[in-house]
C-alpha positions in Angstrom: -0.4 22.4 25.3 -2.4 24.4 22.6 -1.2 27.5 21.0 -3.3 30.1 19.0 -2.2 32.5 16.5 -4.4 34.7 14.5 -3.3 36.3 11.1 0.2 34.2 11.8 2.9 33.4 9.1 4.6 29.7 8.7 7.7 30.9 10.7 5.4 32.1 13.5 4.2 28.6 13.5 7.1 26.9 13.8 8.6 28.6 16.5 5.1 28.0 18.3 6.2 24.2 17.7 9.6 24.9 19.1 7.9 26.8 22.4 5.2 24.5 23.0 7.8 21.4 22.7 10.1 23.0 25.1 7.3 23.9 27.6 6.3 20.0 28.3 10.0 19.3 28.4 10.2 17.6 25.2 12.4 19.7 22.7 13.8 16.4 20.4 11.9 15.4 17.9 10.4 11.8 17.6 8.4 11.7 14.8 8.5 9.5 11.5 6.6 11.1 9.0 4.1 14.2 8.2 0.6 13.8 7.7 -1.5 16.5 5.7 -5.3 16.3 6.2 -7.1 18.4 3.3 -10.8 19.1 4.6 -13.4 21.3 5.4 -14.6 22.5 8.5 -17.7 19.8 8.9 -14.9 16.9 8.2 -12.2 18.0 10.0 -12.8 16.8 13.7 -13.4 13.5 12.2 -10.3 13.0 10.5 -7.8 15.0 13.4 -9.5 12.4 15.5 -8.3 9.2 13.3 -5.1 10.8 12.7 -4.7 11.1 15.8 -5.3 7.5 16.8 -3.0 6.3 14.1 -0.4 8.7 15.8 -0.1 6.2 18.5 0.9 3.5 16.1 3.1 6.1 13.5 4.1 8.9 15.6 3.6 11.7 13.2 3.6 15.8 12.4 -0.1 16.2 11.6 -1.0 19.0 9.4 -5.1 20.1 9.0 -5.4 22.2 5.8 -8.7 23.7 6.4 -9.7 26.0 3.1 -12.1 28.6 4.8 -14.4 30.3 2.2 -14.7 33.8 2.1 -18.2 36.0 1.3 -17.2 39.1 0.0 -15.1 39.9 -2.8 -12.7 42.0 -0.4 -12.4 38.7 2.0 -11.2 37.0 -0.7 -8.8 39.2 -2.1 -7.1 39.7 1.7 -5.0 36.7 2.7 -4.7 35.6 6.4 -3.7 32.4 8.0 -4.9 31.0 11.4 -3.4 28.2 13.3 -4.0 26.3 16.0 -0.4 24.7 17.5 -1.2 21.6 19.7 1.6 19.5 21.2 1.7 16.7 24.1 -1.5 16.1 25.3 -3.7 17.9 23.7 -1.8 16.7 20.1 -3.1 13.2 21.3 0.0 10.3 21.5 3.0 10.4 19.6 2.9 13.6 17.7 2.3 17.1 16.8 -1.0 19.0 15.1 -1.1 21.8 13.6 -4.7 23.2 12.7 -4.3 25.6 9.9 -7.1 27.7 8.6 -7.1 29.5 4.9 -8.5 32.8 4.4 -8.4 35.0 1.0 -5.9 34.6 -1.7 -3.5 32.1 0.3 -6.6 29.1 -0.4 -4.9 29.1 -3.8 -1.1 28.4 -2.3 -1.7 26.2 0.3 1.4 24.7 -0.6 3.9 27.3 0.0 2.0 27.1 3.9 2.4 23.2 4.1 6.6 23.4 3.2 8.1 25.0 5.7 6.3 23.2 8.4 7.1 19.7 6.8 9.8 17.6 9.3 12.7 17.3 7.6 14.4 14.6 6.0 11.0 12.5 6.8 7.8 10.8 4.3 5.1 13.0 3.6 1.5 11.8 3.2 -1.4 13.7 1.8 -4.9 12.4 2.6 -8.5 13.9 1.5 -10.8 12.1 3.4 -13.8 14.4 0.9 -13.5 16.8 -1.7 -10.3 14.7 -3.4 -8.8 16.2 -6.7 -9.0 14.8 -9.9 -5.4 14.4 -9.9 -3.7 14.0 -6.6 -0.2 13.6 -8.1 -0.7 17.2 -9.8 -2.4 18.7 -6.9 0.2 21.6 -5.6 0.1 19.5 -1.7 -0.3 16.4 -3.7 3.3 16.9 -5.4 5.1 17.3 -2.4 3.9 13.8 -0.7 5.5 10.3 -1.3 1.6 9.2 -1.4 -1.2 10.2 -1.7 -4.9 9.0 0.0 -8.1 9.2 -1.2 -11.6 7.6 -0.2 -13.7 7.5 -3.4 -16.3 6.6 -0.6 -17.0 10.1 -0.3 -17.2 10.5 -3.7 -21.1 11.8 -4.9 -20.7 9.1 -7.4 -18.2 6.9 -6.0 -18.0 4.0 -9.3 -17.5 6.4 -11.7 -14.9 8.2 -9.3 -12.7 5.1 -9.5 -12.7 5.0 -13.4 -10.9 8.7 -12.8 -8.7 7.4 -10.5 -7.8 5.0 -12.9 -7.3 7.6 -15.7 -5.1 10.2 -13.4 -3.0 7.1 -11.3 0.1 8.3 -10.7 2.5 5.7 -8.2 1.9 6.5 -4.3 -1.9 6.7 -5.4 -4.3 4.7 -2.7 -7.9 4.8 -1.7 -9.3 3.5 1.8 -11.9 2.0 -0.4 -9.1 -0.4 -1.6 -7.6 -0.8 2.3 -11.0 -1.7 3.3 -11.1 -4.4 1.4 -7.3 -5.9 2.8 -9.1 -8.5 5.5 -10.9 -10.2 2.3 -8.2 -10.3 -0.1 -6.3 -12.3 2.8 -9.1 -14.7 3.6 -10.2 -15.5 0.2 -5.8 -16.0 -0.9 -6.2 -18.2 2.7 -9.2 -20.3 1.0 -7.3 -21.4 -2.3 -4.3 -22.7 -0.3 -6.6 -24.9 1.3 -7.5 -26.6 -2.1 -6.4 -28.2 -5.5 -8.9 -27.4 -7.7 -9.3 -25.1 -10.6 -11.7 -21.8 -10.2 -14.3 -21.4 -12.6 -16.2 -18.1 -11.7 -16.6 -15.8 -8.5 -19.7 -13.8 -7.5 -19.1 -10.9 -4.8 -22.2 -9.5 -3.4 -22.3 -6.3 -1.4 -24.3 -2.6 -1.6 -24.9 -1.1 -4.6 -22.5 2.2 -5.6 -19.8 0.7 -3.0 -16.3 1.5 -4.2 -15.0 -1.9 -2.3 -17.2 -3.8 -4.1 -16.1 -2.9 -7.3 -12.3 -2.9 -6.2 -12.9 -6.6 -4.8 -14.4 -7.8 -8.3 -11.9 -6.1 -10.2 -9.1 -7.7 -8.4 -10.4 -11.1 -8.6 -11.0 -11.3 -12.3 -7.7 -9.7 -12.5 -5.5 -12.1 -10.7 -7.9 -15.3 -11.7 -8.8 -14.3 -14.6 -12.3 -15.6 -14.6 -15.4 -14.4 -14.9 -16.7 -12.2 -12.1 -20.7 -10.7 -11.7 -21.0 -8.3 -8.8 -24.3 -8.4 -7.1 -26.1 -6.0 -5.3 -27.2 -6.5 -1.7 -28.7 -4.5 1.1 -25.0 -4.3 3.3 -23.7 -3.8 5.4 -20.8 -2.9 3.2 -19.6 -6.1 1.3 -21.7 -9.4 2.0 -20.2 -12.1 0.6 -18.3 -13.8 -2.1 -18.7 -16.6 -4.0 -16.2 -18.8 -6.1 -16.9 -21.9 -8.2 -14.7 -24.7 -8.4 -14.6 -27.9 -10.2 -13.9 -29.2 -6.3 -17.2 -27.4 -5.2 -17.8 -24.0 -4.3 -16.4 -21.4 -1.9 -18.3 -19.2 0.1 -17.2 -16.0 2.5 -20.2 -14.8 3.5 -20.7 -12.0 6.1 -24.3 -10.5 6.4 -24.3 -8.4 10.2 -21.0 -6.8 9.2 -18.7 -8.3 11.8 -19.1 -12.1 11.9 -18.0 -14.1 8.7 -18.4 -17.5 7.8 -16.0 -19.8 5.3 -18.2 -22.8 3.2 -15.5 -24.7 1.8 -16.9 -27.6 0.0 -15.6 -31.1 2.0 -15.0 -29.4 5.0 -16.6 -27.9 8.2 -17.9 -24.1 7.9 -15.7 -21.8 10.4 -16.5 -18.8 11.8 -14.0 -16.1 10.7 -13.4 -12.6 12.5 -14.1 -9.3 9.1 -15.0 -6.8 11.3 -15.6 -3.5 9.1 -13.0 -1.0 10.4 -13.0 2.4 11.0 -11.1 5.2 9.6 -8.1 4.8 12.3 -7.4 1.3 11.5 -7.4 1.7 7.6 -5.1 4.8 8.1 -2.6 3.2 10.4 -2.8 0.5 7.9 -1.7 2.7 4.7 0.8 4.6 7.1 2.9 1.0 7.5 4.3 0.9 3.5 5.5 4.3 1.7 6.3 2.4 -1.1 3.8 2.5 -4.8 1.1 -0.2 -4.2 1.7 -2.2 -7.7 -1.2 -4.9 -6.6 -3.9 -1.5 -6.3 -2.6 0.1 -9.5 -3.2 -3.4 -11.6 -6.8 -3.9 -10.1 -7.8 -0.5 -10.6 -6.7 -0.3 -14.5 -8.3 -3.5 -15.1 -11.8 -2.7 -14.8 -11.5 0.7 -17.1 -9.5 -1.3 -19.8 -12.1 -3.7 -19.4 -15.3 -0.9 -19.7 -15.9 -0.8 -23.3 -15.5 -5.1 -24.0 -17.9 -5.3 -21.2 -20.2 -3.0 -22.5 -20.3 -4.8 -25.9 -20.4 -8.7 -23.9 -23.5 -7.7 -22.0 -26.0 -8.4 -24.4 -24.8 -11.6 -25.6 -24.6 -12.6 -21.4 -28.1 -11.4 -20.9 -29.4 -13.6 -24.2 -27.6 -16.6 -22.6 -29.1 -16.3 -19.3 -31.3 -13.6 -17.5 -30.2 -13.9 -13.9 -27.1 -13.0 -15.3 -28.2 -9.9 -16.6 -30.3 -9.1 -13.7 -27.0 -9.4 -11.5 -24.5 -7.4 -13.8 -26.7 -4.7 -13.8 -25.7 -1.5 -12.4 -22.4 -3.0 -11.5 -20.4 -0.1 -13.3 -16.7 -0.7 -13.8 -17.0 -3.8 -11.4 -19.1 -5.8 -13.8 -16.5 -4.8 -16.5 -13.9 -7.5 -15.9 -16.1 -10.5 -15.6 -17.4 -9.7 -18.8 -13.9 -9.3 -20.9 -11.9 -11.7 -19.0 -13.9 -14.3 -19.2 -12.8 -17.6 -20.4 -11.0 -20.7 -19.8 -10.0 -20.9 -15.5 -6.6 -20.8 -14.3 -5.1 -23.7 -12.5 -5.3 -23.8 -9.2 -1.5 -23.0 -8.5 -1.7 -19.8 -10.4 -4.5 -18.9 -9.2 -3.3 -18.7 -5.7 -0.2 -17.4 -6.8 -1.8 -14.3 -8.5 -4.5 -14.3 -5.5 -1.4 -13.4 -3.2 
């Protein structure tokens, strides 16, 4: 059932949830959290449709904030709300959506929209899938959310993006450029419990300006505490990655985007599944755990602590050998931590402990 309202209020709204809930003989509600989308018009059916698919896995209140611009200086001083009320079917499975469009002076108060329309007693999650804040913790929608989702993907410079996520992280802070990256953390933790050797260095190869990429390195220097080069290939999306042992190296290499294979060094090469996943998947994903993501927060501070030491290492790592100069360049804040953590390797037994 779909409900329109034209120059509505946020009581109008709810009531519309009431009627339209009642109408498809419905009238409890189900749902576990609320879910506010902040986009644009050109982004918008893209992200109601992958919230919408994660509704059937987190049955959910769906909120679209939709900031309309307005042309004339009398459109923008006149402030009207629009909503779109969509329940059962027509919400997709497991939820609610409400579309709600911004006109005028209420852009700048989204916020006091958003609260009354919020299920009580239940999470709330914010997610910007473009157009993200500096500061989502400070952001008037961002403050009322238990966390808060970005995709420095987006981003128009998406490396230097993370370095001001790092600055403004606040806990409840994620990116999907960090949940995109989930299926490799838990192959490459997989591969050191397979062996008892120490790790000496790691490659990890994928497009250049890809916020995964970066994330990947930085985690890996950060838990190994090795040195780590990121390397730029033509995609799709991350390639491969490559760690040195004293037992031989380890490869993860995936070069159509789907199909990945593991070289471990004594034993046969297996075919894994690393599919790259769509927007659905990696929002279900960060919909399962509410709770501050510690492992994201330490990975993401460690390549910006790292920026200026690396900075200052480069020269003396491009005198001792020029591939590795040719490789660290324009690695941004990924290059950072191979270059000031580098240094004696961790046992093997730490290392998979931190890898996990």
């Amino acid at each position: 059932m779909k409900i329109d309202l034209t120059d509505t209020t946020a009581s109008k709204v709810n009531k519309a949830l009431v009627q339209g809930r009642r109408a498809i003989g419905t009238p409890t509600v189900g749902m576990v959290l609320t879910l506010v989308i902040v986009t644009d018009e050109e982004n918008a059916y893209d992200a109601l449709k992958a919230a919408s698919e994660a509704s059937r896995e987190h049955p959910s209140r769906t909120l679209v904030v939709i900031k309309r611009v307005s042309r004339s200086p009398r459109d923008r001083a006149k402030a009207r709300l629009d909503a779109e009320v969509r329940v059962g079917a027509d919400a997709g499975t497991g939820g609610e959506t409400v579309v709600l469009r911004l006109y005028g002076e209420v852009v700048d108060h989204a916020q006091s929209v958003v609260l009354p329309l919020l299920l009580p007693d239940a999470p709330v999650v914010v997610w910007w899938p473009v157009s993200a804040p500096a500061d989502p913790a400070q952001d008037p929608l961002g403050a009322l959310a238990q966390r808060r989702v970005t995709d420095t993907y987006a981003a128009e410079h998406p490396v230097r993006e993370l370095a001001a996520r790092a600055a403004a992280y606040t806990p409840g802070d994620t990116d999907l450029a960090w949940t995109r990256i989930t299926p490799w953390r838990s192959m490459l933790a997989a591969a050191l419990d397979q062996v008892e050797c120490d790790v000496t260095s790691v490659e990890v190869a994928g497009e250049e300006f890809n916020p995964s990429g970066e994330l990947l390195a930085m985690w890996l220097a950060d838990r190994l505490q090795v040195p780590v080069r990121r390397l730029k290939s033509s995609g799709p999306g991350l390639t491969a990655v490559r760690m040195e042992t004293t037992c031989g190296p380890i490869v993860l290499d995936r070069a159509d985007g789907s199909l990945a294979t593991l070289s471990i060094q004594g034993q046969p090469k297996r075919a894994v599944a690393l599919k790259r996943r769509d927007t659905a998947e990696l929002i279900a994903e960060e919909l399962r755990r509410l709770d501050p993501d510690d492992t994201y927060a330490s990975a993401l501070r460690f390549g910006v602590e790292n920026l200026t030491a690396a900075a200052a290492a480069e020269p003396e790592a491009a005198g001792a050998s020029g591939d590795s100069a040719s490789g660290d360049a324009g690695s941004g804040s990924g290059r950072s931590e191979g270059a000031a953590k580098g240094g004696a390797a961790k046992k093997t037994a730490a290392a998979k402990r931190a890898a996990k």
